[in-house]
N, C-alpha and C positions, 0 to 999 in steps of 0.2 A: 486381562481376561475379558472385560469390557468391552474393548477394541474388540477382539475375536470374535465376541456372542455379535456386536455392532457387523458386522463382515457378513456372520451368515446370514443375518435377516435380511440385507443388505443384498446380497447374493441369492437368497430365494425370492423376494421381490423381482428381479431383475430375470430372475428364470422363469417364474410365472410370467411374466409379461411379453418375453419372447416368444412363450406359445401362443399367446394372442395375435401376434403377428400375420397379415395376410399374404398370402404369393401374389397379387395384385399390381401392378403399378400405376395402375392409371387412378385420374384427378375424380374419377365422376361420384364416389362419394362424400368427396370435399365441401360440404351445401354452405361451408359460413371460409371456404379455404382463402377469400379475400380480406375478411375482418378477422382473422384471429388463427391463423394457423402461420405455422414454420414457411411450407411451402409454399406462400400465395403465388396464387395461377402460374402456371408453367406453358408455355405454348408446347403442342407435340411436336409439329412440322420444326422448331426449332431446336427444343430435346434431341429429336433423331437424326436432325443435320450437322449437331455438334458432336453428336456420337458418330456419324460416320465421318466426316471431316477432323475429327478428336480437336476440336478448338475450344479448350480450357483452357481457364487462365483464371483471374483475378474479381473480374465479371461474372464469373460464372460459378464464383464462392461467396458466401456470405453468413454473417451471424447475429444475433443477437443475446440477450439475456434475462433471465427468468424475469427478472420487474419489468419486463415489458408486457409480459404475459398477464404478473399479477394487476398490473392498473391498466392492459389496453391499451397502450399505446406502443403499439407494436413496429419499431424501426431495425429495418438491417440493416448491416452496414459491412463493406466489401476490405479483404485486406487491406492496409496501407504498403504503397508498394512503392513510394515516393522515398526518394534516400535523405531527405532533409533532417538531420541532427542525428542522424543515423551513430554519429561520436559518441553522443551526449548517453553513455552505456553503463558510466557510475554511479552509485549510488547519491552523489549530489546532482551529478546531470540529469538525471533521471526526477530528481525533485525538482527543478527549475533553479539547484541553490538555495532553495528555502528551504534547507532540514540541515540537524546536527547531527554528524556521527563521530565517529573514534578513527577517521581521517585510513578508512580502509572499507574496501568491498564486504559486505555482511553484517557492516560492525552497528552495537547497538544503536539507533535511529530515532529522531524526534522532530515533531516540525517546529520551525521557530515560533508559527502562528499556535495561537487558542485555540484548537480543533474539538471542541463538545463530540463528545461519544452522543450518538443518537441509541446507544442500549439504555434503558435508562435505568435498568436493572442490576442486577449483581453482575461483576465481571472479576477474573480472577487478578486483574491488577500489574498481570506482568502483560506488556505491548511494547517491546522495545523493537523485537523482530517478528510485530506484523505484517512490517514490509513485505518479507521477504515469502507469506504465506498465503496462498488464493484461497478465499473463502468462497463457501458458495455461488455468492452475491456476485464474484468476480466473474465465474465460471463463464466460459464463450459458446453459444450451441449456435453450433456451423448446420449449415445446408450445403450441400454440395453435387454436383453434376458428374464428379469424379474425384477420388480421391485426393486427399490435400495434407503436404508435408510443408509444414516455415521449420525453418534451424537459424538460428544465431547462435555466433559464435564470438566471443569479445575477449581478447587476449589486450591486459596491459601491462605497462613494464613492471618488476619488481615480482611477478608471478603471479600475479589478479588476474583471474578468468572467470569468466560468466557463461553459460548455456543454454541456450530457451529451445527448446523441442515441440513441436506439435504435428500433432497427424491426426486425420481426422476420415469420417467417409460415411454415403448412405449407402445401406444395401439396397433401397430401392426410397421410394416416396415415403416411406412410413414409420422410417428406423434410420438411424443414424448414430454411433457411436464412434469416441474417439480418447486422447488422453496427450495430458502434456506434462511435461517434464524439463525442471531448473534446478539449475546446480549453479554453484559460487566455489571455487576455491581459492582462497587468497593467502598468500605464505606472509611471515609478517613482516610489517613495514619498518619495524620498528626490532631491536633486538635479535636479530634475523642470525640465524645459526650455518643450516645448510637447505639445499633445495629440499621443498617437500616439509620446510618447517611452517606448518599450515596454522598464522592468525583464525580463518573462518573455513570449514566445510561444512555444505549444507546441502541437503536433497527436497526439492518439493513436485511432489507429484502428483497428480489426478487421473480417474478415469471418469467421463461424461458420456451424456446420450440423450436422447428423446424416443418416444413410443408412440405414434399414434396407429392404432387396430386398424385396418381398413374394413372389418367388419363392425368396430366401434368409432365410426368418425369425428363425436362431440366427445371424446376423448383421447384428453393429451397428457403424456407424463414424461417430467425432467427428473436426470437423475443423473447423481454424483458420487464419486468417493473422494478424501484428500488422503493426504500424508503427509508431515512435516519434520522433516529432522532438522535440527540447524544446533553444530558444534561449534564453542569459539575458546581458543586460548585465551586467557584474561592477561591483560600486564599491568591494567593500577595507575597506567601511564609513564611518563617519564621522570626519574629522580629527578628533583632541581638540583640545579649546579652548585647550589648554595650548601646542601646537605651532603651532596657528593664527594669521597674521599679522593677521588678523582682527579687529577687537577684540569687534564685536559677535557672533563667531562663538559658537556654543552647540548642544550637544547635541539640544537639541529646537528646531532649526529646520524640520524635515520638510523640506517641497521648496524648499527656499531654505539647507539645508546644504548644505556641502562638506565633499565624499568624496575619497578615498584615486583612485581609479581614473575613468579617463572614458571609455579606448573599448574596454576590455578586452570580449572575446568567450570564451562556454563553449559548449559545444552538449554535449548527448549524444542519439544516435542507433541506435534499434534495429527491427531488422526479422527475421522469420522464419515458419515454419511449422509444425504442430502436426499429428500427428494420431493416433486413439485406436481402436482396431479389435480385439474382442472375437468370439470363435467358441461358441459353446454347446453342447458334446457333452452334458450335461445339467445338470440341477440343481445336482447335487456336480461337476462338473469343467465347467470355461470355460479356452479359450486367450485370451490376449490380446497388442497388439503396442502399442506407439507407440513415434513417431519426433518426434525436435524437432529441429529447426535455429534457432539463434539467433546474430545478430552483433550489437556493440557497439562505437562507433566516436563517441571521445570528443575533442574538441577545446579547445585554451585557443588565443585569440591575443591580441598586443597587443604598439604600439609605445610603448617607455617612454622615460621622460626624468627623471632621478633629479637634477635641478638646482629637480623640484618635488615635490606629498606621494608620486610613485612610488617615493623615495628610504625611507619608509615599509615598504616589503613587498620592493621588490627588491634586487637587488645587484650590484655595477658586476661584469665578465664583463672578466675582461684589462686592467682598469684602465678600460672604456670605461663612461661615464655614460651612452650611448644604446645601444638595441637592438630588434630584434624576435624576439618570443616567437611560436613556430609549433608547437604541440605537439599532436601526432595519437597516438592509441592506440588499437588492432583488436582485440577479442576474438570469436572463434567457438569455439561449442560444436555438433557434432551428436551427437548421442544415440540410442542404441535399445533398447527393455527389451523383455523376452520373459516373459511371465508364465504360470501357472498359480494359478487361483481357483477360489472354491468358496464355496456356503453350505448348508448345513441349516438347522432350524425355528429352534436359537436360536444357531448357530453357523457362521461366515463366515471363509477364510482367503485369505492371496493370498502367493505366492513368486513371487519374481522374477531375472532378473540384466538389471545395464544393462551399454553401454557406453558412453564419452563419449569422443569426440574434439576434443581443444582446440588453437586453436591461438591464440599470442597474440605482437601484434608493433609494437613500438614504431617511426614514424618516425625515419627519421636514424640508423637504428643494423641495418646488418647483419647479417642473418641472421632470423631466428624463431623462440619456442618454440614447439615441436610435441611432446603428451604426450597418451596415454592410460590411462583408467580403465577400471576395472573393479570392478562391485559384484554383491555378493548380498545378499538381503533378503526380509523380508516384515512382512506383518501376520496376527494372530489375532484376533476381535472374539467374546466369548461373551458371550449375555445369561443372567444368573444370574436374574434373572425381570422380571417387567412392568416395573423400576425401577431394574434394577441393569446396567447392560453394564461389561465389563472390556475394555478395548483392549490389545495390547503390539505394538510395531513395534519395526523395529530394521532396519539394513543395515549394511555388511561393507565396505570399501573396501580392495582389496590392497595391504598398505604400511601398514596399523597404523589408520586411520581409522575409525571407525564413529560411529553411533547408534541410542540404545537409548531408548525411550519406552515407559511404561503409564502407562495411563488409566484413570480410576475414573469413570463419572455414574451419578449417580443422582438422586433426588427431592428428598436433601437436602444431599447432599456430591456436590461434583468437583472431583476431585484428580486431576494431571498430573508426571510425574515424570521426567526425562530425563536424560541423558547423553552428552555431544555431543564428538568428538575432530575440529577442523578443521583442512586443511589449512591455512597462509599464503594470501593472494593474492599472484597475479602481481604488481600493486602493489606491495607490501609488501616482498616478496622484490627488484625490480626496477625502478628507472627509470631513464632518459637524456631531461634536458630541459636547457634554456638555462641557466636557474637555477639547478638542482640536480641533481645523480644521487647513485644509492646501488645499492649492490647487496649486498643480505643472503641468509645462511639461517638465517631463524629457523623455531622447533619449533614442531610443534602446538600450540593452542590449546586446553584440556578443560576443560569446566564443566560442574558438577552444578546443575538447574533443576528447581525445585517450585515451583507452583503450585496454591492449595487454597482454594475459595469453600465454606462452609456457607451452605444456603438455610434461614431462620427466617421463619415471620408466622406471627403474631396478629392474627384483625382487621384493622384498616384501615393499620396497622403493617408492612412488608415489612424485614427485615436482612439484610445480608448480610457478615457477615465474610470477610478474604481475607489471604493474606500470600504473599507473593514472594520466592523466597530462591534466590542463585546465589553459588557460588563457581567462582573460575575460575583455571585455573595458565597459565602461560604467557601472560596476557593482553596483545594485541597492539592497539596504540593508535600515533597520533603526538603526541608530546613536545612543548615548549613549544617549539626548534628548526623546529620541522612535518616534523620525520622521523619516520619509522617505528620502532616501539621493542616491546621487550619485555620484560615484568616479570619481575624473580626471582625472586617472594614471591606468596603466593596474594593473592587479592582475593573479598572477602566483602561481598555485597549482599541487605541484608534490608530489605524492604519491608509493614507488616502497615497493614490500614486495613477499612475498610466502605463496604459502600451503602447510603441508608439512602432508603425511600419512606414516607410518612405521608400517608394520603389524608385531610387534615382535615377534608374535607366532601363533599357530592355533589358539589362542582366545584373545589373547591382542595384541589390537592396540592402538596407538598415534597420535594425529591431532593436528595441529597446524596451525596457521596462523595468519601472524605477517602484522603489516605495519608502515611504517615509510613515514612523510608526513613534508613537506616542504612550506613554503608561502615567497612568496617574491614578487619585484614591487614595485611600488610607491604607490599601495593600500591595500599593505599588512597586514595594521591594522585592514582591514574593516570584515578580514576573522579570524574566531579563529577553529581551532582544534588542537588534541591533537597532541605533538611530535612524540608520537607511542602509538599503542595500539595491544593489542596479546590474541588471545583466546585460548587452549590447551583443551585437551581431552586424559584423560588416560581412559582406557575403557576396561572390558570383555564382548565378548558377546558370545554364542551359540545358534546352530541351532539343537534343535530334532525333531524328528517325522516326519522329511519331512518336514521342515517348519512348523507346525503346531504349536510347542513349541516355542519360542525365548526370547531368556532375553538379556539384555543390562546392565552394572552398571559400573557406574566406578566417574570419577570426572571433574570438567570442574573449570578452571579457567581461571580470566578474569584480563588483567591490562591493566591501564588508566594512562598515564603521566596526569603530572599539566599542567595548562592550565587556560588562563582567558576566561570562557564558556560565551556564551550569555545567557541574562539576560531573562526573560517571562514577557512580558506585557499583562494580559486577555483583556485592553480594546477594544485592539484591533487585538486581537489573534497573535501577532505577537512576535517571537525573535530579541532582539535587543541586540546594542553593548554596553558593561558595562566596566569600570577600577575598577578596588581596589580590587576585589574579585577573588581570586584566586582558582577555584575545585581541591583540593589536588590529588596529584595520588595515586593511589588505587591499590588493588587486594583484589580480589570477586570470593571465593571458593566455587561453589556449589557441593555435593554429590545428587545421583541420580539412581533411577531402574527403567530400561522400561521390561517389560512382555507383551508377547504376549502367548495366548490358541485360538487356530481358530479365528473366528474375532473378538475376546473381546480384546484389550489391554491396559494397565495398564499402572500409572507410580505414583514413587511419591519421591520428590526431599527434602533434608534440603538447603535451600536455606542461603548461606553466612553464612556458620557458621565458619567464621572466625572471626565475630562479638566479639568484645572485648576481643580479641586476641593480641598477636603484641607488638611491641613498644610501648610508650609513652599512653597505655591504649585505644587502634585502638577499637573509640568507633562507626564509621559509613564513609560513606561517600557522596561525593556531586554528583549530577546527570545534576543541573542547581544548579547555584547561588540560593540557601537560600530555597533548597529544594533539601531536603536529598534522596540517593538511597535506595532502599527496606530494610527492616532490617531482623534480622533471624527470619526465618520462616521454618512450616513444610507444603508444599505443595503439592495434588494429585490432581491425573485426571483419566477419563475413555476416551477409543474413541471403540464403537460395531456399526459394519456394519454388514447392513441385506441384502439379495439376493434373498429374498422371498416374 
């Protein structure tokens, strides 16, 4: 009901503001359209020569997004239309290798690294498959010359498919709306029945746009709606062969193992509205407003029977060996910040106060929490000259919260430094399910976070040193139990490594990037990643035709030390800490050709085909505890963009 009331207000905003719209097209009310607008300056003589010649393309699209708006520093930027890792389509390729999932397209998602939520507020706790969900903040607002379609399309073996949709257009200089659309379906990798036996289906979609009146010029409004489904079969993982009555049972059976779970059900689901509306008294002073509404409504079900491997994960409830698990959790947040901005030639500031209204409420349990925040904030951006900008941000939560960030870039150092004080989640703080309840209050969370790349070349030579360094007090995690826990001791994570490119020739290059990562503290146990881990890339590629032509091929390999990984609990979507199981270290050889002909490009990968290779008869490896990483596979994709 929410969602719905959320829609129509949503939808008369959006219709009120289309009458505002002028029949106009031309620039000449545009008085600040250099500093601070979507369109900046358009030549006509070249508008009218690309309309009549119809010469769109790539160049003649471009976007950016709402924080550039909010702090002033307003950059486009043009599709990517270069086929380079064009493969790299899964959900680990996609992370660079640094994230854990459940060794499938969809599946719940973490990154190895300490990643500080910069909300520093209440969050409902479940983030397994934010991946997979465009927030606002994501959102892309195109400008375009003519209308503009990207499709990707990523087919890989075993029935994993992927779909990224986008279409976009202006009706003139002033209006521009558009909307994107992704899907995942992945059949399972593991326990696989017949076609169509779908581990993950997931829809995520949006509509976008901008508004500026031609008869209101110093006013601009962004505007959004999402949507988010994402369904996953749960399996619990794979029995061990230990417990298995089985005898040929074995870890690398893929679709012919048995799993922990068979009809268990997750969902999470989000839906809301966005929008961003900026007033221009002049140069140095801008008003601006948004509002968000977002809900979040999470489900586990499943009927068990612990007389088989159910007896694995759950637990008899009153002495009863059978039951059903029905668990619903609602989160809503609506938001409104009220800002004051501003820039000069080398300097840009923005103040603001939000408020947040939450509200969060467990199935089967009486009553609701209902809580409000309240923040103040801002940011200051100065460029010290052509090469150097200093950022500092920071916001204020009443009740002890805050964060604090500066920023250094420049040509050859960027360094980030922060300080982050988080509320608990609701989660954390709070459950009631079949299984299990708890109800804690645990203290904030504070971590100090630095991050620092030096950029070096010589030549054909590119380095890049970096290192990664967080401590963190109060750090909240779940325990080997799958409760929610918190440390008494700090926890220290250092991470230092490089990038490294060597262009060996006019057409073969080499990339590399390694890192080596350290835990120590009194909390050191609560945190697991791997010793080191290193991606490489030996690579041909050429450019004919002008760009027109392009190919890419070559090999990517990936290695993972041992490590005792966190374990996956679906009941409550959360990673938690396990002993005994040890993810062996690996290396993961994929072979790969990206193709490009004008906007059509190609790709298609042998994925680990070092699959039963090796030592001791290297039959797979692990990705989490008792679920295997991807197996070989022959995988393609398309990606054709249209400008017409």
């Amino acid at each position: 009901m929410a969602v719905r009331k959320g829609l129509l207000i949503f939808l008369s905003c959006i219709s009120f503001a289309l009458v505002a719209v002028g029949q106009g097209n031309t620039l000449s009310s545009f008085k600040n359209a250099e500093s601070d607008s979507l369109l900046a300056a358009r030549s006509k003589a070249r508008e009218a020569n690309q309309k009549k010649e119809g010469k769109y393309g790539a160049q003649t699209t471009r976007f950016t997004y709402e924080e550039n708006f909010k702090f002033n520093n307003i950059v486009f930027t043009n599709p990517d239309t270069i086929p380079d890792n064009l493969h790299r389509f899964t959900d680990l390729g996609k992370g660079g290798y640094l994230i854990q999932n459940l060794g499938n397209l969809g599946t719940a998602h973490r990154s190895l690294f300490f990643e500080p939520s910069k909300v520093i507020g209440r969050t409902s706790g479940y983030h397994v498959y934010d991946q997979f969900h465009t927030t606002p903040d994501q959102i892309k607002y195109y400008d375009t010359r003519s209308p503009f379609t990207d499709v990707f399309a990523g087919f890989g073996g075993g029935g994993r498919a992927r779909t990224d949709v986008t279409f976009t257009l202006n009706d003139s200089v002033q209006f521009n709306i558009g909307f994107n659309f992704n899907s995942i379906r992945a059949d399972k990798q593991l326990a696989f029945l017949t076609r169509g036996d779908n581990n993950v289906k997931s829809n995520d979609w949006n509509v976008f746009g901008f508004l500026r009146p031609q008869k209101l010029p110093r006013y601009l409004l962004l505007f959004n709606m999402t949507q988010f489904k994402h369904e996953v079969s749960e399996q619990g993982g794979i029995i061990d062969p230990a417990f298995d009555t089985n005898p040929e049972a074995s870890f690398f059976s893929y679709r012919d193992a048995n799993v922990i779970l068979d009809d268990a059900k997750s969902s999470d689901k989000r839906g809301g509205f966005h929008i961003f509306q900026q007033y221009d008294l002049d140069s140095i002073f801008q008003l601006y407003h948004s509002m968000t509404f977002q809900e979040q409504i999470t489900r586990y079900n499943d009927e068990y029977n612990r007389a088989g491997a159910d007896s694995l994960l759950y637990n008899s409830i009153n002495g009863a060996s059978t039951g059903t698990i029905a668990q619903r959790t609602t989160f809503q947040e609506f938001s409104n910040e009220l800002g004051l901005k501003g820039r000069t030639k080398k300097f840009s500031y923005t103040l603001f106060y939000r408020n947040r209204l939450l509200k969060h409420d467990i199935a089967g349990v009486s009553g609701n929490t209902k809580e409000t925040e309240h923040y103040l904030g801002g940011t200051l951006r100065q460029q010290l000259s052509s090469k150097f900008f200093l950022t500092a941000s920071g916001e204020f939560l009443t009740g002890g919260n805050y964060y604090a960030e500066g920023r250094l870039t420049s040509s050859f150092l960027d360094a980030t430094y922060s300080r982050i004080s988080n509320k608990p989640s609701f989660l954390v703080n709070r459950f009631e399910g079949e299984q299990r309840q708890w109800t804690n209050n645990l203290n904030n969370q504070v971590s100090d976070n630095l991050q620092a790349t030096l950029k070096m070349k010589t030549g054909r030579v590119s380095v890049k040193p970096f290192v990664r360094f967080n401590r963190i007090v109060n750090y909240i995690h779940f325990d080997e139990n799958r409760l929610p826990n918190q440390s008494g001791s700090d926890l220290v994570i250092l991470t230092p490594g490089f990038h490294f490119n060597w262009q060996l020739s006019k057409y073969w290059h080499w990339n590399n990037s390694f890192y080596y990562s350290s835990v120590s503290g009194g909390a050191s146990n609560t945190f697991r990643i791997p010793e080191f881990m290193s991606l490489s890339q030996l690579a041909y590629k050429n450019v004919l035709f002008e760009g027109k032509m392009i190919i890419q091929t070559g090999v990517d390999l990936h290695l993972r030390s041992s490590y005792e990984a966190l374990a996956y609990d679906p009941t409550v979507q959360q990673f938690h800490l396990q002993n005994g199981f040890e993810n062996k270290g690996f290396a993961k050889v994929d072979l790969f050709l990206n193709f490009k002909v004008q906007n059509f490009l190609f790709f298609i990968r042998s994925n680990h085909i070092n699959q039963g290779l090796g030592i001791n008869g290297y039959e797979g490896y692990f990705i989490t505890p008792y679920f295997t990483g991807g197996r070989q596979t022959l995988d393609l994709g398309v990606r054709w963009s249209f400008y017409d």
